[in-house]
N, C-alpha and C positions, 0 to 999 in steps of 0.2 A: 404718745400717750400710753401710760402702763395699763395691762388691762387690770380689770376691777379683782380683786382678792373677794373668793366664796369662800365661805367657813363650812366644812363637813358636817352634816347631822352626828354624831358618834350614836346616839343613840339609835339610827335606823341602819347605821353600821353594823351593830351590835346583832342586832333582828337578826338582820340578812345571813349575817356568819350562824346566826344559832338554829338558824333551818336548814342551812345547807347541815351543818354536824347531825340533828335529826334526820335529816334523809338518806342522808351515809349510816346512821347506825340504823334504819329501817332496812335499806338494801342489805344489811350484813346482815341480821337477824334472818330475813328471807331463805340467805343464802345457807344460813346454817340450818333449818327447818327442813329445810329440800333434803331424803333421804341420798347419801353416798352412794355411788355407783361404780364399785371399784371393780377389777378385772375380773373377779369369781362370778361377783353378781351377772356381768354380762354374758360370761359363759355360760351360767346357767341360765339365763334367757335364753340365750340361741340353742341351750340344746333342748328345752322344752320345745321350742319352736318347731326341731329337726325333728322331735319324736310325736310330735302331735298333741302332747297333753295340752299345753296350753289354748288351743282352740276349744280342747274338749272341757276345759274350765269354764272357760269364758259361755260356753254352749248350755253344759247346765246350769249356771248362774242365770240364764236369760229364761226358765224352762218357769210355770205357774207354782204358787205354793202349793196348791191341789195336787199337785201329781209328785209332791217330795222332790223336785228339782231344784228347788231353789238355791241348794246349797252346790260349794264350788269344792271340788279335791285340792283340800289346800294343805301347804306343808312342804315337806321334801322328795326332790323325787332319787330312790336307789337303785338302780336298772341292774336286775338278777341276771339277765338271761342276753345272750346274744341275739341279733337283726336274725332271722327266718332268707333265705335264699338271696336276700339286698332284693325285695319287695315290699319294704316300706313297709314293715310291721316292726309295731313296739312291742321292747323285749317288757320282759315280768316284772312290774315294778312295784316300789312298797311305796305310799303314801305318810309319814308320820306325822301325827300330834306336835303342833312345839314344845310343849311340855313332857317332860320324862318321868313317868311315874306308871306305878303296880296297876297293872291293868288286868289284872288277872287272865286264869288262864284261856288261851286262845281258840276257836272254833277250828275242830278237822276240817279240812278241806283239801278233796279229790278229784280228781280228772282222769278217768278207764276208758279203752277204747272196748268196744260188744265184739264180739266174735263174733265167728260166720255173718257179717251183715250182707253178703255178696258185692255187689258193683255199690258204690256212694260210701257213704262214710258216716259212722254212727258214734257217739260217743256218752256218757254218762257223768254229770257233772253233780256231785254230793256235796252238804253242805251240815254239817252236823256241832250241834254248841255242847260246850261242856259240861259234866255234873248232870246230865238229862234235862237241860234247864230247857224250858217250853220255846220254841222259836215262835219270833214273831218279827214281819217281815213287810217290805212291800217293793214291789219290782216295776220297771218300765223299761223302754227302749228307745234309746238314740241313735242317730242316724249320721251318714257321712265322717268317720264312718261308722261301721253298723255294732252298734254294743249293748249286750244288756246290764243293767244296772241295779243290782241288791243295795237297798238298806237295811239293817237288821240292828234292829232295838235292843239298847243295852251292850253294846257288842265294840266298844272302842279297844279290845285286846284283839280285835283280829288284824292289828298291824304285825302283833307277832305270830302270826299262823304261820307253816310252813306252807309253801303256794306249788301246785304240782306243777310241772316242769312242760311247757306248753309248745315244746320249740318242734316236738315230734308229731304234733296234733293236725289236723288237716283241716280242721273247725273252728280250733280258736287262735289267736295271733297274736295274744297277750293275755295277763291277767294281772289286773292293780286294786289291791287294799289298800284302804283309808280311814280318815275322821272327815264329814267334810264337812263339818262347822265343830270347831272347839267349847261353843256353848252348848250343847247338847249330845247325849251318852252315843246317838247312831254309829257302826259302825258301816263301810258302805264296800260293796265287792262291784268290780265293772270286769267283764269280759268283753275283749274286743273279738268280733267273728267275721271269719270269711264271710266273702259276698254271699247271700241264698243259702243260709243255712235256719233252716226250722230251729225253733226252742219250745219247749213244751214242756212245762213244769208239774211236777205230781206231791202235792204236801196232804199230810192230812193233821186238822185239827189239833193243837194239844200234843205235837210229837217234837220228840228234839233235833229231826232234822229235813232236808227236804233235797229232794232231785228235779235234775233237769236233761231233759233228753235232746242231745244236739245232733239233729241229722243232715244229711244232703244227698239230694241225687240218688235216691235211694230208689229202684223202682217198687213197682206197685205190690209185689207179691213179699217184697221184703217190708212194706211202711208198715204193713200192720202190727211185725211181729217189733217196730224200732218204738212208735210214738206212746209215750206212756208204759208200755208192756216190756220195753228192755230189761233184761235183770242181769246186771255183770257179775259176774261169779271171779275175782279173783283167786291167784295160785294160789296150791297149800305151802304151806313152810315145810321144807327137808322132814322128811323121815315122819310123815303126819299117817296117823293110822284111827283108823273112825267106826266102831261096828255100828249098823247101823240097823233097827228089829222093824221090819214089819209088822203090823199089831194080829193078833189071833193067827188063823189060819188051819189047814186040815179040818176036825171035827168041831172046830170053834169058831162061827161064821164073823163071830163079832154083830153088830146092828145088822139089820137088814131094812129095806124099804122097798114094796113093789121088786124087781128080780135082781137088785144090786143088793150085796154082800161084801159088809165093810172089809175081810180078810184080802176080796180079790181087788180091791183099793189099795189098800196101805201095801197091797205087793207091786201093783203095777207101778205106784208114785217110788218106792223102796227100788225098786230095780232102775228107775230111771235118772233116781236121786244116785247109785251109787254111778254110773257109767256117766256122770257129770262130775263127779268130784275125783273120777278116775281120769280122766282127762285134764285136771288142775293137778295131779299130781299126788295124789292120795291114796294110799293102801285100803281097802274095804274090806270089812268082813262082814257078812252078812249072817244074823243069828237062822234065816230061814230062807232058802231063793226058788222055794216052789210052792205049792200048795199040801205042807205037811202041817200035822200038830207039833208044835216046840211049846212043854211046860215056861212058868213065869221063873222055876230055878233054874232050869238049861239056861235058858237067854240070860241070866245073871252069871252063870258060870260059864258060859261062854266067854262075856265082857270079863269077868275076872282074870282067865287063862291070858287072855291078846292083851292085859291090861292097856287100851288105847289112850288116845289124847281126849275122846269126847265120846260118849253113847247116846243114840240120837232112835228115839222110837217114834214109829207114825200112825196116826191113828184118827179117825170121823169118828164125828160127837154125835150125838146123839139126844133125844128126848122121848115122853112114853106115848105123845102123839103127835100126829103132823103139827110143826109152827110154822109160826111167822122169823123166827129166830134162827140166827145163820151166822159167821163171822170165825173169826179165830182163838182160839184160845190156846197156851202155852204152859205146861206143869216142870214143877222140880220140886225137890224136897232138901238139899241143903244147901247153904250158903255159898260153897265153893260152885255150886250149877246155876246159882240166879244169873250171872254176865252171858252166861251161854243160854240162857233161856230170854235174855230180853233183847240179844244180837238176833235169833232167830226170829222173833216174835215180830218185831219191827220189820224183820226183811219182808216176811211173809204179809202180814200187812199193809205194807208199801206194794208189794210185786203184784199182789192179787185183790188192790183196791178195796179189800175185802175188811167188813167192822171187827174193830177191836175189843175184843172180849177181855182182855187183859193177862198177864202173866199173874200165876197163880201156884200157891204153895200146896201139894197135895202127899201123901205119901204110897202113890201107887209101887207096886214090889219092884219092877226091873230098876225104878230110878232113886229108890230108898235103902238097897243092897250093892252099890259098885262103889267104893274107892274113886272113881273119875268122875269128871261133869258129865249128869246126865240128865236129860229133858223128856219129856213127850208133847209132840205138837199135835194136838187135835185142827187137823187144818180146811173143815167145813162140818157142816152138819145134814147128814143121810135123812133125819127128816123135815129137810126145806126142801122144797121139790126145784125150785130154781138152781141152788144151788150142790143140793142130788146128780142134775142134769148136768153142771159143770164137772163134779169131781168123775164123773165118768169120761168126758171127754180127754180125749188123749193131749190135744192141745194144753188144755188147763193144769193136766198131769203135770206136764214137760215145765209151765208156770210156776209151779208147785215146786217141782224138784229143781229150779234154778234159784226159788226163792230162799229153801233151805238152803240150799248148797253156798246162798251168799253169803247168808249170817252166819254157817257155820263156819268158812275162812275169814269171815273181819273179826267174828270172836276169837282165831288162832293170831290172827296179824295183831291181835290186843294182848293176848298171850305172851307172845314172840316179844312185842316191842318193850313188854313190862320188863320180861329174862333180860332183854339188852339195858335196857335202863339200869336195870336192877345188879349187873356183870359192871356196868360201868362204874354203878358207883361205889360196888366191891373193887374197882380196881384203881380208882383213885384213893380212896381211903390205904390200901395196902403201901401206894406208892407215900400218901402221907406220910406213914408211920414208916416206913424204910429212912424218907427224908429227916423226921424227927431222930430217927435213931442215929443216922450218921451225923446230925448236927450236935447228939450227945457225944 
């Protein structure tokens, strides 16, 4: 018996083959959506991996929106700096924006180590935005390991900062700039730190830039002089010569208040101020180094004769009766003295916690007759009694005289760096025109 002949549906034929082709072209689509993983990509996985950052992503992405963690360093990583002794610290790295575009100019940013700190290790870490633009900021700290974390508003050009060179540092064990969200202008600075090092941050209000004092191991007779009160006095630049005028003196007492007499001030902080900038490497001349009378001409014709790089006068302010009023105040009278009057003004401010009275245009005689940049820092007031009490102490003195002595070589290392700018780009232009000419 033949068996029975079935006739095929075609039409459920048909079905069948046109889901199986939809399911083939679902899986294809799949497969093409799935981002590429080609051998660069994995490279640079694993070497996130090797240097840590990617933990340290994934850490602040987990961190509350309250405390500005929420954002991840995202972007590229370009490792500046070589591994520290093969102890597992990440070298210097830059974070970039994906996108490329004029971010204008970028925030200084420094890393000094303190002198004389004795046994531990101290160091000084600046943070300063361009154009005097007001900083504003907000910090935290992550752990495992141990880093502190800047955001600073408005600030996506500090991918191109130049980053101080941390391989020599006993403190820190990296430093990486970022953007770490592309939707909004933050830019974000992380420092990694050895295990048990203190940070202790000193800003004040309204200033364009702020410090941070990173210590360890410091015993007790040195913390006091590290936490907040450090003042780094960077070198002078070659061949730097600075007179520098104690104010009155001999038959000119200057203010007085109860048995303090402003001359034997402005000479003790003058004497202390020059044997600190003599030690960075500075030539001094001092218009008066004892308790004489020097007329307001001598001390102008003295700074004429030395013609120096800066003249630098010292002097307590004053009122006609006991205040309340105390702080700093800064004088110059021409244009070429304001950089040097607002390098000083800010150190001194910064160093000695002390209110800002502001930098001010006056036309007093030593600093309205010299050819050079010349200042006078009024750097407390004789009648506050509180602060009377400080400028006598010898301590506060030595405060005093590191704080000038700061500003007065970051205004030369602002100098210096202008001259090199300024040689370079005389010396590419000449070679332009040499090239122009032989191409005539």
């Amino acid at each position: 018996m033949a068996p029975p002949i079935y006739k095929k549906d075609k039409s459920a034929t048909k079905e069948k083959d046109a889901k199986k082709v939809a399911k083939a072209k679902a899986d294809s689509n799949e497969v093409s959506e799935k981002p590429s993983r080609g051998w660069f990509s994995r490279l640079k996985e694993r070497t996130l991996d090797i240097i840590g950052l990617s933990e340290e992503r994934s850490q602040i992405e987990s961190e509350p929106d309250d405390k500005m963690k929420e954002s991840s360093e995202a972007g590229q990583v370009q490792p500046k700096q070589p591994e520290k002794d093969n102890v597992g610290a990440a070298p210097v790295e830059r974070v970039l924006p994906e996108r490329v575009e004029d971010l204008g100019p970028p925030p200084l940013i420094t890393l000094d180590k303190v002198d004389d700190a004795g046994k531990g290790a101290l160091e000084i870490f600046r943070v300063e935005l361009p154009n005097r633009k007001d900083l504003e900021y907000k910090s935290f700290r992550l752990q495992a390991p141990d880093r502190y974390v800047m955001d600073i508003k408005d600030m996506r050009s500090i991918v191109n900062a130049a980053l101080p060179d941390a391989a020599a540092s006993p403190l820190v064990r990296s430093i990486r700039v970022g953007v770490p969200n592309a939707e909004v202008s933050t830019g974000r600075l992380v420092l990694e730190l050895e295990e048990g090092v203190t940070v202790d941050e000193l800003f004040n209000q309204g200033s364009s830039y702020m410090t941070i004092t990173l210590s360890k191991g410091l015993s007790q007779k040195n913390s006091s002089l590290s936490i907040s009160q450090a003042i780094v006095v960077p070198r002078a630049p070659s061949e730097t010569v600075i007179v520098l005028d104690a104010g009155h003196g001999g038959s000119d007492p200057g203010a007085q208040r109860s048995d303090v007499n402003e001359k034997d001030v402005t000479l003790a902080i003058t004497a202390k101020l020059k044997k600190v900038l003599e030690t960075k490497g500075a030539r001094i001349v001092m218009t008066r180094s004892d308790d004489t009378f020097v007329s307001l001409e001598d001390r102008v014709k003295i700074t004429n004769q030395v013609n120096p790089n800066l003249f630098l006068s010292v002097h307590i302010n004053s009122l006609q009766s006991t205040s309340d009023i105390h702080g700093i105040e800064t004088y110059y009278q021409t244009d070429r003295s304001l950089p040097l009057a607002r390098r000083v003004h800010e150190s001194l401010v910064a160093g000695l916690a002390a209110p800002d009275r502001s930098v001010r245009r006056a036309r007093f005689y030593v600093i309205n007759h010299t050819p050079v940049p010349a200042i006078l820092a009024e750097v407390g007031y004789i009648t506050n009694k509180t602060e009377r009490d400080r400028l006598i102490s010898s301590d506060y003195q030595n405060k005093i005289a590191n704080a000038l002595a700061r500003g007065v070589m970051l205004y030369l290392q602002d100098v210096n760096k202008g001259s090199e700018e300024l040689a370079g780009k005389q010396t590419s232009q000449i070679a332009a025109s040499g090239n122009s000419k032989s191409a005539k």
